[in-house]
N, C-alpha and C positions, 0 to 999 in steps of 0.2 A: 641185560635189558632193564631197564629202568622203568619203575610205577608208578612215575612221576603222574604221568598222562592215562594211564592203564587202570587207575581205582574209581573210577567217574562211576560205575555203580554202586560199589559201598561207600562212599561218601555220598552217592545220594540219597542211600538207604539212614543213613546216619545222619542227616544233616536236614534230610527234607522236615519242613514244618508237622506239625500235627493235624490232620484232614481229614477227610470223609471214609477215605479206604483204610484208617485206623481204624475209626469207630466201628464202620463195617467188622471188620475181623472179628472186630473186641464184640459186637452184640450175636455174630455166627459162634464163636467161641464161650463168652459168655453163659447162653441160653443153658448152654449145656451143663454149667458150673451149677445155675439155679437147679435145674432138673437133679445134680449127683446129690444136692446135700437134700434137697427134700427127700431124695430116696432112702439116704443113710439114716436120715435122722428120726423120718416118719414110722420107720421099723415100732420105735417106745412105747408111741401111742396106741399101734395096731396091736402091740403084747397085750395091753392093759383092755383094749376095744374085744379081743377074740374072747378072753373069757365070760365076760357080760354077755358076751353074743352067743353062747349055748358052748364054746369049746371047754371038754375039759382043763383043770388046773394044771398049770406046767410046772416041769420039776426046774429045780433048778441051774440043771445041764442044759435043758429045753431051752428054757430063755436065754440065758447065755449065747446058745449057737443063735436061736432067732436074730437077736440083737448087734449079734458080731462076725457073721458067716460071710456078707457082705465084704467088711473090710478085710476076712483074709484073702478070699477070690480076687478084692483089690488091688492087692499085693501081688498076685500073679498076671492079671490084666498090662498093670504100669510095667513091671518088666519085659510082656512079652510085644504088648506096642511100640513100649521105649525102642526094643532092638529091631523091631520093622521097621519103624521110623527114618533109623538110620541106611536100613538093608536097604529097604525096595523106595522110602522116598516117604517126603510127607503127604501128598497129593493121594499116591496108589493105595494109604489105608486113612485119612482120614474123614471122619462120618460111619467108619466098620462099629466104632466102639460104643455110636450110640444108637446102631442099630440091634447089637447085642444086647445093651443096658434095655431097650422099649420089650427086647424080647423076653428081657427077664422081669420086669414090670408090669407085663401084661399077663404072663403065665403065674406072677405071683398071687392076681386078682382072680384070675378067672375059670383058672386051672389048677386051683386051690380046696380040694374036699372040705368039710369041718372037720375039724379034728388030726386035718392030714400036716400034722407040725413039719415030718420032716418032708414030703413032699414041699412046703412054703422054705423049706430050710435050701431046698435043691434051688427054686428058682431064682432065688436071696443070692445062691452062689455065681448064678449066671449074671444076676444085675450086677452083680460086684468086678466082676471080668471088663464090663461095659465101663463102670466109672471107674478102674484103673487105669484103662485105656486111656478116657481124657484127661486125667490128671498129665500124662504123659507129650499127649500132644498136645494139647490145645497152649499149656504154658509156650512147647517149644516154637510152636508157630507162629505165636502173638509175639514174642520177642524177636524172631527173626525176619519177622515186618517193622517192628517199633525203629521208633530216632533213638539218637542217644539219650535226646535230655529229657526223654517224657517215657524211657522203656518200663521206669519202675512202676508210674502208672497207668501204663497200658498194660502191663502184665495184669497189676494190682486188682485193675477195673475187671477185667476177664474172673480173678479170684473171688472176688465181691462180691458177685451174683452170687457167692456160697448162701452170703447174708439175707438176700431175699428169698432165698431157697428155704433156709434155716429159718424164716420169721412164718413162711406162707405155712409150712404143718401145721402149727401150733392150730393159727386161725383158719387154715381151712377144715378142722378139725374142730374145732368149735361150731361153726357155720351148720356143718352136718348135721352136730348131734342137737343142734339148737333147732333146726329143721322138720325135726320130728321121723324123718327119715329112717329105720328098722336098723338095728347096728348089725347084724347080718348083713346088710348090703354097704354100710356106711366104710367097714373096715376092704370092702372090696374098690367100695370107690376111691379111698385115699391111697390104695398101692396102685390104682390104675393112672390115675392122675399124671404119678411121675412121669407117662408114658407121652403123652402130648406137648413139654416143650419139647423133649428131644428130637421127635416126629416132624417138628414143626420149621429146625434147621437142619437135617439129616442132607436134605437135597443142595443145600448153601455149601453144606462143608465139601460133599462129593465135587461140586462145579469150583472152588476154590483152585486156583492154578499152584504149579509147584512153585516152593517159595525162591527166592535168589540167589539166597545164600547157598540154600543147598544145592541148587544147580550148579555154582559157579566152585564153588571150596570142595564139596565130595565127588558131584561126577565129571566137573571141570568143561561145561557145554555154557561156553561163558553167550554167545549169541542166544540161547534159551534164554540163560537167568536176565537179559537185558530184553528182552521179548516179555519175557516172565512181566517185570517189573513196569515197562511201559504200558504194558496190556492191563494190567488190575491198579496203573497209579496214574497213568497217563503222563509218567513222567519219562522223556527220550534219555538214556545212557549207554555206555558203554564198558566195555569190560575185557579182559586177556587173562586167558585161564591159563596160560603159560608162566605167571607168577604170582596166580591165584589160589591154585588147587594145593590142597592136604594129600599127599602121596601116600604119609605114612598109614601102614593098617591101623585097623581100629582095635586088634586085639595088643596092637605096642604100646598105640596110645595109653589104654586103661591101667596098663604094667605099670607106668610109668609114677612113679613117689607124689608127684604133684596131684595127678585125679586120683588117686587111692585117699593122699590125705585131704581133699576135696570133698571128696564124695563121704567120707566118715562124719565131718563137718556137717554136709545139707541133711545126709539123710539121719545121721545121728538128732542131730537137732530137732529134725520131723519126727523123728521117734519119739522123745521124750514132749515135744508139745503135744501132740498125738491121740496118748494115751491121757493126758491129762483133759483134751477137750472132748474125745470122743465120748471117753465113761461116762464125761459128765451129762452129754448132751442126749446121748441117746438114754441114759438112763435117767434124763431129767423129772419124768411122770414119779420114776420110783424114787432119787433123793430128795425131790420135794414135798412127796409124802410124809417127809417128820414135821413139816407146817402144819401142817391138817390135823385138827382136832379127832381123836379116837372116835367121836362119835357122826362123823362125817365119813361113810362108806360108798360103794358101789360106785354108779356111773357119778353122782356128787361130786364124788373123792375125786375122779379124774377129770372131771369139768374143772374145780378148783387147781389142780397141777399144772392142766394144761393152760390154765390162764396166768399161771405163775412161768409158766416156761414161756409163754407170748411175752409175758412184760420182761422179763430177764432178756432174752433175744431180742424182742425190739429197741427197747429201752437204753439198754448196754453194751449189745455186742454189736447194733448194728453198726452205728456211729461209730465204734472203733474199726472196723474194717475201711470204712468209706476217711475216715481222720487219716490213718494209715496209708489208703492209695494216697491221697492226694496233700501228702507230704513227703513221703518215700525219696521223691528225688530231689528235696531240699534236706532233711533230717538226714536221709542216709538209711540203708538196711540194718546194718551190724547194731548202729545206735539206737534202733526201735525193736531192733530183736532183744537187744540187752537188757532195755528197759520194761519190753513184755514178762519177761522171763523173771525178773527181779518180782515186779509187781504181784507176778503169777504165787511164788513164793511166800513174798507177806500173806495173803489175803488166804490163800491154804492154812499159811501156816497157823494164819487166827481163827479160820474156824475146826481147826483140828485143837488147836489147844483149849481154845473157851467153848468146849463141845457144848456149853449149856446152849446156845445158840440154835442147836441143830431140835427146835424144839417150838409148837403153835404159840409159846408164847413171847416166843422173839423174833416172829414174822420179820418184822419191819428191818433190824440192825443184821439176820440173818441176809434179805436181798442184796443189803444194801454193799456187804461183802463179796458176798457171791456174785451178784450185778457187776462190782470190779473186777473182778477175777477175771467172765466173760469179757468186757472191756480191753482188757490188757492182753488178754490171748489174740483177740483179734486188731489192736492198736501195740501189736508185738510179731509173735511169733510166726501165729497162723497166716498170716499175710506173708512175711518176709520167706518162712520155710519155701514157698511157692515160688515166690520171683527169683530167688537164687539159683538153683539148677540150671533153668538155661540160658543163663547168663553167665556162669563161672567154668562150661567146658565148651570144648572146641565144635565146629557143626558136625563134626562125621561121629562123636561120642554124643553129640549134644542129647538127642532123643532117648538115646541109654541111660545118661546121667540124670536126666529128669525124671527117667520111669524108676529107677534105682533108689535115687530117695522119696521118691512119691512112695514107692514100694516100704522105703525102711518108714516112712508115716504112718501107712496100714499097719503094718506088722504092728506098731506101738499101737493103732487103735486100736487094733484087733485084740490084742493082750490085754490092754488095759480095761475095754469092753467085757470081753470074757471074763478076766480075772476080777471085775471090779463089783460086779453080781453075785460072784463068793464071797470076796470081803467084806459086802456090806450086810451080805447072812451070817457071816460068823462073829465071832466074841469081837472081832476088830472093831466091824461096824461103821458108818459115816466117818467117826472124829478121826479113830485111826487112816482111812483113807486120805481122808485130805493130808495129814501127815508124810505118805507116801506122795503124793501130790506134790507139797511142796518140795520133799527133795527132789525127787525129778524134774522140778523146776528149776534150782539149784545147779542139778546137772548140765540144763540146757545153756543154764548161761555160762557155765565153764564151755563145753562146748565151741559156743558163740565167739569169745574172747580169744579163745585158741587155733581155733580150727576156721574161720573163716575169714574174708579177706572184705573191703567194702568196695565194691562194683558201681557207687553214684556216679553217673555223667560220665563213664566211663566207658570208652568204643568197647563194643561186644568182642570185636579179635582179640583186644590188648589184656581185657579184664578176664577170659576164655583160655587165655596162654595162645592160641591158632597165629599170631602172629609168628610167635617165637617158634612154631612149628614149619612155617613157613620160611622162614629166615634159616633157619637148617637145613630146610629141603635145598635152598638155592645157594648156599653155602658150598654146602656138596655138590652142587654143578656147577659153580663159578659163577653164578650169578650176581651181576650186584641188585641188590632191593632197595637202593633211595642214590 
């Protein structure tokens, strides 16, 4: 049987123009990216807010887990959506993970004692289930709506939303305290916050139809996936799931040497950005504290970081996220991950060695380092680690493969979070860290060079390997496929 005539839905999934039912996805999807990083990242400010507010002083196991309990629960969320994703379908769980994530945002505000650290630690764990989740789906569903020549920045744009997510802490955190408003209720309203955009697309995502691909490639119900697709695009096609569908399991698939060294590649690489951007960010209130003159304490002190963490985030990293979507699919991913990575490196590496810098009186040459650093993370790495995944495995692994290194991401943040609140208490301290910083930078762009492949404008089957999956399966039955 020939597909000559028989691929009229993926080529109009790949071919069609960029439209209205992109954007859609992209702001259903989206919202949710805004809501994960406010939550992740808001954690820094609420450490710094709880003790001003009458809690006792935390040790420094305390803060640590405060600040990184999130991202390991992450790491379990992105795995265990990943593998629903694939099991029961994109449709039947998404919108679950950011009804989890509102449940853990609201129980961190409100059902929060003073003083009760590890109770705030428990419900830290449940929001973190929630935004492992999206990590997991939302890339994988926004790519398997996207065209070819726009997937990197429809991915990208969905990823982005990290960046207003990551700018609104800072200033909605300011706002409050500027407010006059009692910091006993201030640190309740910035963990509840998180909880209203998620809320606000929960019902978008549950009514989203199942996507085409997976109709058509994993459960092989090829008159769905063209139902599917004319009903949420209004565009008429057709389809034959008889030279369509992926037969092989999904446990041979993963066996297989190609997603093994694939997946080392995304998730490795998420690891090592990871950790460098997470420690930074969420621990921004505390590394920016060596700005701040000694004699500049209490809520001062944190008004002063947090406006220093506004200007570094909006300043530097936003623009690199947003440069980065909307070049992706002329530059290329491999070529923007290399160059994040590289950049990530110098700019560690100079404020680890001229530690004088980490100091009130080199304000200005210290941002302006650091300020690149965030720049090239997200005009690099943080951007590319995302669009890769589900773009470089097949649909019936594709949700696995994305929860898996979304997953090996947390793991790095989670480490380097936890781990990064020791180092900078011990004899190591700042300079030494960024040191570590930049090797691991280092690492990523070995990584990069080695282990990944470049996916630009390139059809989702062909750059996925699902083609060559395909052409085996009908191989084996005598089929011919062109």
């Amino acid at each position: 049987m020939s597909k000559d005539t028989k691929e009229d839905l993926i080529k109009s999934i790949n071919e069609t123009e960029t439209s209205g039912f992109h954007y859609k996805t992209w702001l259903i999807s989206g919202l949710g990216f805004f809501t994960d990083a406010y939550d992740l990242f808001i954690i820094g400010v609420v450490t710094s807010l709880l003790v001003l507010a009458g809690w006792g002083k935390f040790s420094t196991l305390e803060t640590s887990l405060l600040d990184s309990t999130a991202l390991l629960s992450a790491v379990i969320g992105a795995l265990i959506f990943g593998r629903l994703l694939d099991k029961m379908g994109r449709k039947a769980i998404y919108g679950l993970e950011l009804i989890i994530l509102v449940i853990g945002a609201l129980g961190s505000a409100f059902l929060t004692p003073v003083n009760g650290v590890y109770i705030l630690i428990a419900w830290r764990f449940i929001l973190g289930i929630g935004i492992g989740g999206d990590y997991a789906t939302s890339s994988t569903i926004m790519a398997e709506y996207s065209n070819t020549g726009s997937r990197g920045k429809l991915v990208g744009m969905v990823f982005s939303m990290q960046s207003l997510g990551l700018l609104a802490g800072p200033l909605i955190s300011l706002g409050l305290i500027f407010s006059g408003i009692p910091l006993d209720i201030i640190w309740k309203l910035l963990l509840a916050f998180g909880a209203i955009p998620a809320l606000a697309v929960v019902y978008y995502r549950r009514k989203m139809p199942e996507t085409p691909r997976y109709l058509l490639r994993v459960k092989g119900d090829a008159k769905a996936a063209s139902d599917n697709w004319q009903k949420y695009t209004g565009i008429s096609t057709m389809a034959d799931a008889s030279t369509e569908t992926v037969r092989e399991s999904w446990v041979s698939i993963i066996k297989q040497k190609r997603f093994l060294l694939t997946l080392l590649g995304t998730a490795g690489s998420w690891f090592l950005m990871d950790w460098a951007l997470y420690g930074n960010s969420i621990m921004s209130n505390s590394m920016l504290s060596v700005l701040v003159p000694s004699t500049v304490t209490g809520l001062s002190k944190l008004i002063t970081t947090t406006e220093y963490s506004a200007l570094v985030f909006g300043v530097a990293a936003l623009p690199g996220y947003w440069l980065a979507t909307f070049t992706i699919d002329r530059i290329g991913r491999k070529p923007i991950q290399m160059i994040g990575f590289t950049a990530m490196a110098v700019s560690f590496g100079i404020l680890g060695i001229f530690h004088q810098l980490l100091s009130a009186t080199y304000v200005s040459e210290f941002l302006v380092v650091y300020g690149l650093s965030y720049f090239f993370i997200e005009f690099g790495p943080n951007v590319t680690t995302f669009i890769y995944p589900p773009e470089v495995f097949p649909t019936k692994v594709r949700g696995l493969g994305s929860g898996a290194s979304a997953a090996g991401g947390k793991t790095g943040a989670f480490l380097g979070t936890f781990l990064n609140v020791i180092i900078v208490a011990s004899s190591i301290g700042e300079s030494g860290l960024f040191l570590i910083l930049a090797f691991l930078s280092v690492m990523g762009l070995i990584f990069t060079v080695v282990l990944l492949p470049e996916p630009k404008r390139l059809d989702l089957d062909e750059i996925s390997g699902e083609n060559k999956l395909l052409e085996g399966e009908a191989s084996s039955r005598g089929v011919k496929t062109n």
